[in-house]
C-alpha positions as CSV (number, residue, x, y, z in Angstrom):
1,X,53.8,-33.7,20.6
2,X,53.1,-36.5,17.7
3,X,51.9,-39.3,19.5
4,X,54.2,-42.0,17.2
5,X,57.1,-40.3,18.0
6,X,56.6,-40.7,21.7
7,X,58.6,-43.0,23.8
8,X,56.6,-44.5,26.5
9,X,53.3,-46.0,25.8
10,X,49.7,-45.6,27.4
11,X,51.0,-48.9,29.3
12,X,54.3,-48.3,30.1
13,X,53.5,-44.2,31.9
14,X,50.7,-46.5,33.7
15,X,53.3,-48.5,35.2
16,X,56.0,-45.8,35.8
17,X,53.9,-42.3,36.9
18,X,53.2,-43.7,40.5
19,X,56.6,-44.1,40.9
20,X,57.3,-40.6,40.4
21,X,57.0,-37.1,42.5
22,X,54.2,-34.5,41.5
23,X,51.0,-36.9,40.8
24,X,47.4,-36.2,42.0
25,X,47.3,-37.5,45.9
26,X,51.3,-36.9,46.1
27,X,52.7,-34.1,48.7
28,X,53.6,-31.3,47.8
29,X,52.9,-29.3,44.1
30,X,50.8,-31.3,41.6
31,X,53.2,-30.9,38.1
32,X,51.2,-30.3,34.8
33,X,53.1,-32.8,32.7
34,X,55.1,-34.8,34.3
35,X,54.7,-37.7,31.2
36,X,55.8,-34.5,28.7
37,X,58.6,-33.8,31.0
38,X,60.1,-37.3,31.4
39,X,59.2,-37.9,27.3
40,X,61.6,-34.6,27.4
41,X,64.5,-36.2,28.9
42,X,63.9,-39.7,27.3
43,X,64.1,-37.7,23.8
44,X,67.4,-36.0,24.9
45,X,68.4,-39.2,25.7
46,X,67.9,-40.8,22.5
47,X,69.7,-38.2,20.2
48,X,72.2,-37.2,22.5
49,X,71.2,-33.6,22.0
50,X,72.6,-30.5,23.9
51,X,70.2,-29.2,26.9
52,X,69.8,-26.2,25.0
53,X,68.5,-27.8,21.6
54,X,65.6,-29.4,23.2
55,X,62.8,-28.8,20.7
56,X,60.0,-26.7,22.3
57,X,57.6,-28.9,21.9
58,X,58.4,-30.1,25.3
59,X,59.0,-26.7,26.9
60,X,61.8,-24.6,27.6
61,X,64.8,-26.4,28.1
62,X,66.0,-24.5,31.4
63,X,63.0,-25.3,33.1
64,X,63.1,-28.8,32.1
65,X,67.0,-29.4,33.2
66,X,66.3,-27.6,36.8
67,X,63.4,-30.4,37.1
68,X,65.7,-32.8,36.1
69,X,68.7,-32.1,38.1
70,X,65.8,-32.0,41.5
71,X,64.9,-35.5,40.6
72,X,68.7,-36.2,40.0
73,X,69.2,-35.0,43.6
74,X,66.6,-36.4,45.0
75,X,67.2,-40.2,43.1
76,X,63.9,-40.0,41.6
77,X,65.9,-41.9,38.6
78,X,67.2,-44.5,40.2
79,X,63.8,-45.1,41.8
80,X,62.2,-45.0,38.0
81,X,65.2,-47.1,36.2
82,X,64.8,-50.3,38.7
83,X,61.2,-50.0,37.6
């Protein structure tokens, strides 16, 4: 991923990540990108682009909808977006 094409900065993941499931010390499974992963939706976001045209830089797009419909269910957005 180009790094000036990213959405959040170095200050802005600092303030967010320990809001959200799958960090070091959480319980339960320990994700391997959760910053990728939320850049993901934040770029699909942005453009407006169809689940499937998600570029692959950030993975496959299934796997990154069914993690974003669990956090959907489980309000892990509204907890991030009063942040």
């Amino acid at each position: 991923m180009n790094a000036d094409r990213t959405l959040l900065t170095d200050k802005m993941w600092a303030e967010l990540s320990p809001l959200l499931p799958g960090q070091a010390g959480s319980c339960g499974v320990t994700a391997a990108d959760t910053r990728g992963f939320v850049e993901a939706v934040l770029w699909l976001g942005r453009t407006g682009a169809p689940w499937r045209d998600l570029p692959a830089q950030f993975g496959h797009w299934h796997r990154v909808y069914v993690r974003f419909a669990r956090w959907r269910d489980k309000g892990v957005w509204e907890k991030a977006t009063a942040w």
